[in-house]
C-alpha positions in Angstrom: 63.1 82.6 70.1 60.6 84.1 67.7 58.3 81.7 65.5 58.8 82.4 61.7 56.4 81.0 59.5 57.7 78.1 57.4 57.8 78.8 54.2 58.9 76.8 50.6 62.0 75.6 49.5 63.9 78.8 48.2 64.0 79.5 44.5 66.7 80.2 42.3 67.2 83.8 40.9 66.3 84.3 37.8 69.0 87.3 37.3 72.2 88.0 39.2 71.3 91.1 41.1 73.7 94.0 40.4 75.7 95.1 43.0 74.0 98.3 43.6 70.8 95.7 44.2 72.3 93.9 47.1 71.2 94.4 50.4 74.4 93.3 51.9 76.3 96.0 49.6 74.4 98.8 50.7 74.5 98.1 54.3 78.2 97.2 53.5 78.5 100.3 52.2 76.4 102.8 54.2 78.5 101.4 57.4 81.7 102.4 55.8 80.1 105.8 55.1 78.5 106.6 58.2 82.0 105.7 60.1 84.0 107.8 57.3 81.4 110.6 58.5 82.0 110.0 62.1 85.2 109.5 62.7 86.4 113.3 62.3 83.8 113.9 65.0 85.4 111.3 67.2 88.8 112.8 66.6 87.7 115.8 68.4 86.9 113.5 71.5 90.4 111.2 71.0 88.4 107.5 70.7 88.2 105.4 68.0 84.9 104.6 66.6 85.0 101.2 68.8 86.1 103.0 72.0 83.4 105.4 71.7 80.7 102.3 71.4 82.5 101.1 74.7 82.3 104.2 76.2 78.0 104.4 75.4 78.0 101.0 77.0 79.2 102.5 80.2 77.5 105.4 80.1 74.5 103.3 80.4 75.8 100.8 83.0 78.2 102.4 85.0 80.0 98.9 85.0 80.3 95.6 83.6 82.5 92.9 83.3 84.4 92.3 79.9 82.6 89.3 79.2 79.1 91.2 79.8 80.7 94.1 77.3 81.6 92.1 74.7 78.4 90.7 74.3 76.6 94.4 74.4 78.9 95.4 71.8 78.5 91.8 69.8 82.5 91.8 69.9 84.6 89.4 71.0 87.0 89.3 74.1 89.8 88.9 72.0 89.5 92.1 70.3 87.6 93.9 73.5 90.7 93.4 75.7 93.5 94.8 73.9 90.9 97.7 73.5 90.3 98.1 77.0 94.1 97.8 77.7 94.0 101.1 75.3 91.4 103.1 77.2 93.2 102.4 80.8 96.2 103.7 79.3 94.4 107.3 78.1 93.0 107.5 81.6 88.7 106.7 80.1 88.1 103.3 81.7 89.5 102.0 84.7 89.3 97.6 84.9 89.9 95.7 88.5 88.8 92.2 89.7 85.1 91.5 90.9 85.3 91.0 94.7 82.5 88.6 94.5 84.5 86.4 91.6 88.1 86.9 91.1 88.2 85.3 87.8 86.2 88.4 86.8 87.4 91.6 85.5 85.1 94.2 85.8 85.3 97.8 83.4 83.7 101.3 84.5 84.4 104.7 84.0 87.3 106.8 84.9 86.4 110.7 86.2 87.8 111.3 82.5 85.7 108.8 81.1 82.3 110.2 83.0 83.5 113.6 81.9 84.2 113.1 78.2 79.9 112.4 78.6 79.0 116.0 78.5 81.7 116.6 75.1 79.9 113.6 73.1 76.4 115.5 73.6 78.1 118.2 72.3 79.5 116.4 69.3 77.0 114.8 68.5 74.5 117.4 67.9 77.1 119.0 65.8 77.5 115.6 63.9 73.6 115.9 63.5 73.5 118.9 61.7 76.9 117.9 59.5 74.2 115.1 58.4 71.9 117.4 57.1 69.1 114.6 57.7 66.5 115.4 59.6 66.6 113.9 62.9 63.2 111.9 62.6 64.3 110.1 59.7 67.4 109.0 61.4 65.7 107.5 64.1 63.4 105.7 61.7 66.6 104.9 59.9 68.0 103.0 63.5 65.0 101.5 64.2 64.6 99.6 60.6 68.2 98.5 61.1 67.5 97.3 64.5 64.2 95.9 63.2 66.4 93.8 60.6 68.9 92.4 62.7 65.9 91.1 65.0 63.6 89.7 62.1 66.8 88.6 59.5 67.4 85.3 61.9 70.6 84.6 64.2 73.8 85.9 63.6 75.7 82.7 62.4 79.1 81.8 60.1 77.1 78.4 58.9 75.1 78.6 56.0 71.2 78.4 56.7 70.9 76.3 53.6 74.0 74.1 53.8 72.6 71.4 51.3 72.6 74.0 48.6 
């Protein structure tokens, strides 16, 4: 838990921003893009943009249960299973039972799954060059983003300022 320093009550807006002037608009909207961008890249490899963020997970770990996946992926298991289900069936992921906790399923990687690796390193230098960005500003670009999502406070559906 990180110490913020407390600061006064907030103050109304003078203006409205416009909508170009919201934060949550352009991140909105520069997620849409950058999945618009990359999901003719992900085509070439057959996953959808969520299978492919499964498929990173694993190519970390090795294997995981679904409960520990979901979390890495901030999803939840409602929507991770059917997913998985999906992967199974194209031969990436292959899911069993923990021998140490049956009430655990476990995920990892298929031969198919290990081998699509060696593809995506492929794709996504060509998806780096599509970008025409240089690479050091992308990775400054991540790292503000991942910066934000530490320092902009827990990810929550109540209202911080509920009395408002």
């Amino acid at each position: 838990m990180r110490n913020k320093p407390k600061s006064a009550a907030p103050a109304p807006l003078k203006e409205l921003p416009k909508l170009d002037e919201h934060l949550c608009f352009a991140l909105y909207a520069a997620g849409n893009h950058m999945t618009r961008l990359f999901v003719p890249f992900l085509k070439k490899l057959d996953v959808t943009y969520p299978q492919y963020l499964v498929l990173v997970v694993l190519w970390e770990c090795d294997a995981m249960s679904v409960g520990e996946l979901a979390a890495a992926l901030v999803m939840d298991l409602g929507s991770i299973s059917p997913m998985l289900k999906r992967m199974e069936k194209k031969g990436l992921v292959v899911r069993g039972r923990d021998p140490n906790d049956e009430r655990r399923v476990v995920v990892s990687l298929s031969a198919k799954g290990h081998a699509l690796r060696a593809r995506t390193k492929q794709m996504l230098g060509e998806f780096y060059c599509y970008l025409s960005v240089p690479v050091d500003e992308l990775e400054d670009l991540r790292d503000r983003l991942h910066r934000f999502t530490v320092l902009a406070g827990p990810s929550t559906t109540t209202p911080i300022h509920a009395e408002m």
